[in-house]
N, C-alpha and C positions, 0 to 999 in steps of 0.2 A: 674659706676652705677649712676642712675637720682639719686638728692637728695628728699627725700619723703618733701610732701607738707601737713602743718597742718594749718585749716583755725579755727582761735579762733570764733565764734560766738556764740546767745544768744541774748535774747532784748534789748532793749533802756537801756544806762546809768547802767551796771551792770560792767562796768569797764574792758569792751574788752582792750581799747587802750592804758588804763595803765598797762594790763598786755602785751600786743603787747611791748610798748617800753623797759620793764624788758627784754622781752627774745629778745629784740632788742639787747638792752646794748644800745640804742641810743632814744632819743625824738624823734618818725617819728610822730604819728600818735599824731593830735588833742585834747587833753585831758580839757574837759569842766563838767561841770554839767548839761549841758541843754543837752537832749535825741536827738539823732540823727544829730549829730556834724558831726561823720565821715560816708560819704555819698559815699565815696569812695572804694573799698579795697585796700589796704596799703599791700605792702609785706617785706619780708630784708627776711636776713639767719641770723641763729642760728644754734648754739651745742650745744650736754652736751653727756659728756661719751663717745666721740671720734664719736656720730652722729652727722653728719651735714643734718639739712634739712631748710626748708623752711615756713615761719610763715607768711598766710593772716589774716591783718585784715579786719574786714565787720562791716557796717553798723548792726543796729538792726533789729531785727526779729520782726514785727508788723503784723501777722499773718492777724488777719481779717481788720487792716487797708486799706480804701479805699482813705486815703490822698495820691496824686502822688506821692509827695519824698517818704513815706515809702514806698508804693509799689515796686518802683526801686532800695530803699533799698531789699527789701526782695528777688526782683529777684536777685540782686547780691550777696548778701550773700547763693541764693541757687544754683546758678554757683560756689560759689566757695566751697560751699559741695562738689557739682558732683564734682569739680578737686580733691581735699583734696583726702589724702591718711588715715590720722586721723582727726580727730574732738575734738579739745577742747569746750564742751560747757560748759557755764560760766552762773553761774545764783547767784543774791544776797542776801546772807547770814543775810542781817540788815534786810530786808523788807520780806524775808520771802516764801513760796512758790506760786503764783499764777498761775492764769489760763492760765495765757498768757507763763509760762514754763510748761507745761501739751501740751499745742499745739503747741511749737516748739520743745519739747520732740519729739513728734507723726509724726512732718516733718522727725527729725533724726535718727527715727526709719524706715524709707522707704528709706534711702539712705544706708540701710547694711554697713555703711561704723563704725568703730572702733571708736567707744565713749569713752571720756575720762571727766567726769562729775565735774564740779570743783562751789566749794562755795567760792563765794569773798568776803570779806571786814569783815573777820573773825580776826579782830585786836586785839582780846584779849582773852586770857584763857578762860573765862569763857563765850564765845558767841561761841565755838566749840559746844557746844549742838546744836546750831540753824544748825547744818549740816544735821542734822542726820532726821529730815522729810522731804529730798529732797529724801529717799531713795523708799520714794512714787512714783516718779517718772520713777520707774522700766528701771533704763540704767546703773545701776552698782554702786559702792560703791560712793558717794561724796566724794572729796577730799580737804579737808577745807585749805584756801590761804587768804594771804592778797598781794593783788597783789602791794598796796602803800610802804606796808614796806618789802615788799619780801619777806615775810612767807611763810612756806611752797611748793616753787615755785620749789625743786629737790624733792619731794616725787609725785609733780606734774607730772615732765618733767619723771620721772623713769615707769611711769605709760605708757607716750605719747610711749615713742622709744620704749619701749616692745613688742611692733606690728611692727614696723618698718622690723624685718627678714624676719617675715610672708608675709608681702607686695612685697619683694623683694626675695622669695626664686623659682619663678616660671623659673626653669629650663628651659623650653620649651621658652619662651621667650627671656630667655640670650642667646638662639642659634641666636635673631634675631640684624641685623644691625637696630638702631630705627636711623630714618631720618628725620628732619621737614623741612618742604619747609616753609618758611617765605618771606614776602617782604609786599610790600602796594597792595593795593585792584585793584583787576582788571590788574594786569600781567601774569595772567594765569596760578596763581599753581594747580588748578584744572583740569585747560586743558593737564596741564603735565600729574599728577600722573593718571588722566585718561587715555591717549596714554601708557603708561607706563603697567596701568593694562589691557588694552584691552578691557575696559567697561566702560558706563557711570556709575561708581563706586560716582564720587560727584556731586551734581549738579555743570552746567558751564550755567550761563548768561554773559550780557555783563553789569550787575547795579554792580555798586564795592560794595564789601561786602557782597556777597551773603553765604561765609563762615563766617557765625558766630562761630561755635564750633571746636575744634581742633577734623579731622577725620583720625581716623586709618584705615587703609588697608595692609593687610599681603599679602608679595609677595615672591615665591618662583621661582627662576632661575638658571641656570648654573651657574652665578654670587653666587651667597649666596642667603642667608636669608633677606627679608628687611620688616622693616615696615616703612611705605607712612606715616607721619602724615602733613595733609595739613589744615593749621591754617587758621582762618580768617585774613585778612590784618591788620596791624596797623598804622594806621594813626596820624596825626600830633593831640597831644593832643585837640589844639586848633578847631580842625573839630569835635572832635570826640564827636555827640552830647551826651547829658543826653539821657538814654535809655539801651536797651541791646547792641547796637555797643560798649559800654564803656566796657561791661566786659567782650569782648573779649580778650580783649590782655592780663588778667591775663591768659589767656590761651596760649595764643602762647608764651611768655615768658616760665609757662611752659613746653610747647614742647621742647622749648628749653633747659629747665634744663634735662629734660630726652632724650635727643638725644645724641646719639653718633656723626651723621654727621649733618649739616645743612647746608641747599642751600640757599643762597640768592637771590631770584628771582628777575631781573631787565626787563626792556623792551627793545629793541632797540629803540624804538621812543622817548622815555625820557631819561634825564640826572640823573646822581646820586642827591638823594636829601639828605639832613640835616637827616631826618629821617628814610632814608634807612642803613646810619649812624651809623645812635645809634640804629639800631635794628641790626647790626650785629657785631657789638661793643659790644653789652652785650653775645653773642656768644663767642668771641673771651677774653672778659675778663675772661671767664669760662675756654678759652684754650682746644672749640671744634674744631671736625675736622670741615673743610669748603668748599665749593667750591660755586661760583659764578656764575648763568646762565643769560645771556642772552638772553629773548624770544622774540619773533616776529621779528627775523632776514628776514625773507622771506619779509617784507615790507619797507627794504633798498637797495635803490638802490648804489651799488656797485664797487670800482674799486681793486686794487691789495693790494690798504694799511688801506681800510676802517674798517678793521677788526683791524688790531691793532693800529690804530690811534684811536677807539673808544673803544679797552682796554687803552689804554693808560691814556686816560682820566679817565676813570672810575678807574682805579690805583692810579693816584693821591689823589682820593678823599679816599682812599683805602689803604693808602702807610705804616697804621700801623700794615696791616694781608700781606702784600709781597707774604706769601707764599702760597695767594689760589690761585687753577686753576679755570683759566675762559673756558667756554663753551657756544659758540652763541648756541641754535635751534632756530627753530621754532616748538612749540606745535601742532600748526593747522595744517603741513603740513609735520611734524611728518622728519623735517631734523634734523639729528643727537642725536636725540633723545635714538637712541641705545645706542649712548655713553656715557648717562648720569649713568646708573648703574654701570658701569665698571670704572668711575671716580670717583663716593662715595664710590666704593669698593678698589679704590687705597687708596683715602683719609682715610678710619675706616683704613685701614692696617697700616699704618705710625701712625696713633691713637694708635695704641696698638702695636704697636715696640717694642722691650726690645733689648739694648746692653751691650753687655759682659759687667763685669767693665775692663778684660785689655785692651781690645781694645780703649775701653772707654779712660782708663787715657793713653793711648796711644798719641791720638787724643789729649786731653788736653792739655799735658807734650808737647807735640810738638809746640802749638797755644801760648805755654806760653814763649817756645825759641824762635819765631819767633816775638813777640809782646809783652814784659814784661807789667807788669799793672804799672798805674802809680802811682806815690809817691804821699803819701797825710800827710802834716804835718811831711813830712821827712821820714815817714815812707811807705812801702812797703805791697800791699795785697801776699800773700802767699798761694797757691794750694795744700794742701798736698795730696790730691785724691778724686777723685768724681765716685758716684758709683747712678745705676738709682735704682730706688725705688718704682718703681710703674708707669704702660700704662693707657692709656685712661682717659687722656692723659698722655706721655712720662713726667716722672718727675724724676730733675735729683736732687742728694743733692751731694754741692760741700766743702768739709771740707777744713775752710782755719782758717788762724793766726789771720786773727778778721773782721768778717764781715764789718765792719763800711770804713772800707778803698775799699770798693768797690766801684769804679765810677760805675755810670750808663752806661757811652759807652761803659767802659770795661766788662758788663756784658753779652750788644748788641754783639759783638765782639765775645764773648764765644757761645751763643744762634748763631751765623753764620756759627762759624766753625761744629758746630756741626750738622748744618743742610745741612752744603756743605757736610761732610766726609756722612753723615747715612742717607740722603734723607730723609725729615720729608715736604714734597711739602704736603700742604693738611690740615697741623693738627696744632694747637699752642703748645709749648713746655714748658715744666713748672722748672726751678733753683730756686731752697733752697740752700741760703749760710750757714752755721754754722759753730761757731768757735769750732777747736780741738786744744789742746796744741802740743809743736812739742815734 
């Protein structure tokens, strides 16, 4: 299941990004006194209470500002409403109610999306009164914080995840495989998922970036259930001018935190880049299922080993996901294009695999007579049994005599056999060591 996305916003200088770095646990975002610092949106993960989701920071809300920056500010903080699945807004508690949180109330009340109404810089006893005329602002109780000393920040978060089941309980949906096609601008994920659905379903030019917003499309086939989500490209920071190109890609990241499968779209006429990289590198850190396409095959000229001479290549730059299938087509001229559903439908299947545990410590007990682990400090890692724990991905918890005596190649090692004996071709696999007593 996608982890839900809450974007913290609210005006200039009410103290977003010191509450961003609490439920960071980490200094990400900018923390100044001068208004309008963070011009960016800022993401990480966060828990509390065994949820895991997803925390944008934004820029401020300068509703009738006509100054550029805040403008751009306010388009990106209202991108990042529409992704949000909840809404922390944050308004401050020392200065009091004004005009300017009455009219981004009024924005967050047209986005239906789950308000969670929080008063900051409530640093002492007796300025929790200053809460309580925010309730003017008719979006629900105020939940008084100091986000500097971490007041009140679990009465806060208890409020946020309380929506979180409702957001995720749409049965109809879980029937669906969710699928993001990601890559750089201009490889034709639009031309796919169109061929695919049989209609000009997204728009297709030839200017890169003509997707700005991540598009859903539900597809029903002999294959399963699928939903097309076809993100706008993402390009090298450094292109990616100030404007709305910039807050795309909190979008397509999140496609990807809610995908089950992800395609990484490449071209035949380009090589792998730096950036093709790291955008399917943040897939694979997640441990989604994956596969690889190759489009515009049709504009290479060809002999018997052109195809996997230029897998090959494209593997090296690749040699830390091994296990995805590559697939040339061509979109325009619609070669092999059949076979793309039938391949994200092997890939979700090895996603969501479950095996036995005896078979399981089978496989194990056997990898461990054939390859002992090696000695660290004299001493010996120990397997006492490993049982899976949870698909989508495959996660397996391997109880041993003390985690810390685990080398890393001997984990590699384990993560091989297990993917030679159970076929996991498609998907990342996820080992939790912890220690049991014997």
């Amino acid at each position: 299941m996608a982890k839900p996305i809450v974007a913290i916003v609210g005006r200039p200088n009410v103290g977003k990004s010191t509450l961003f770095n609490k439920l960071a646990g980490k200094r990400i975002s900018i923390v100044e006194d001068t208004p309008g610092v963070t011009r960016d949106r800022v993401y990480a993960d966060a828990d509390w209470l065994r949820h895991n989701f997803t925390i944008i920071d934004t820029g401020g809300i300068e509703v009738e500002s006509q100054d550029i920056i805040l403008a751009q500010m306010r388009r990106q903080a209202q991108i990042a409403i529409e992704t949000a699945d909840v809404i922390i807004f944050i308004v401050d508690g020392k200065q009091g109610l004004t005009g300017s949180d009455y009219e981004v109330a009024q924005m967050l009340r047209k986005s239906k999306k789950p308000i969670v109404l929080v008063v900051n810089k409530i640093d002492h006893l007796e300025l929790e009164a200053n809460a309580f005329e925010f309730y003017n602002l008719g979006i629900g109780t105020p939940v008084a914080i100091s986000a500097t000393q971490g007041l009140g920040l679990g009465d806060m978060l208890d409020e946020v995840v309380v929506h979180f089941d409702s957001i995720y309980s749409n049965t109809e949906d879980a029937e669906y495989i969710q699928v993001a096609v990601v890559g750089k601008p201009n490889v034709g994920k639009s031309s796919l998922i169109n061929r695919m659905l049989g209609e000009e379903r997204n728009i297709v030019t030839d200017i890169a970036g003509t997707t700005r917003d991540a598009i859903d499309s539900k597809l029903e086939t002999a294959e399963g259930k699928f939903v097309l989500i076809d993100t706008a490209g993402i390009r090298r920071k450094s292109k990616v001018e100030e404007g709305i190109e910039r807050y795309s890609v909190i979008r397509s990241l999140a496609a990807v935190e809610r995908a089950d499968v992800v395609i990484l779209m490449l071209t035949a006429t380009e090589e792998l880049s730096d950036q093709d990289e790291k955008i399917i590198g943040y897939a694979h850190e997640m441990k989604k299922a994956i596969l690889v396409i190759i489009n515009k095959w049709d504009l290479i000229e060809k002999d018997t080993k052109t195809m996997l001479e230029f897998k090959q290549r494209i593997q090296a730059g690749l040699n830390f996901m091994a296990y995805a299938p590559y697939l040339f087509i061509s979109a325009k001229t619609g070669q092999r294009v059949h076979k793309v559903l039938s391949s994200i439908k092997e890939c979700y299947d090895n996603y969501s695999k479950r095996i036995a545990t005896g078979i399981l410590n089978e496989v194990i007990n056997k990898a461990v007579l054939m390859n002992e682990p090696p000695t660290v400090a004299n001493k010996r890692l120990k397997i006492f049994y490993v049982t899976q724990v949870d698909s989508k991905p495959p996660t397996f918890v391997f109880f041993v005599n003390n985690p810390n005596l685990l080398h890393f190649s001997y984990q590699r090692y384990l993560e091989n056999q297990l993917r030679n004996s159970f076929e996991f071709s498609g998907t990342g696999i996820k080992l939790i060591f912890r220690e049991r007593k014997e």
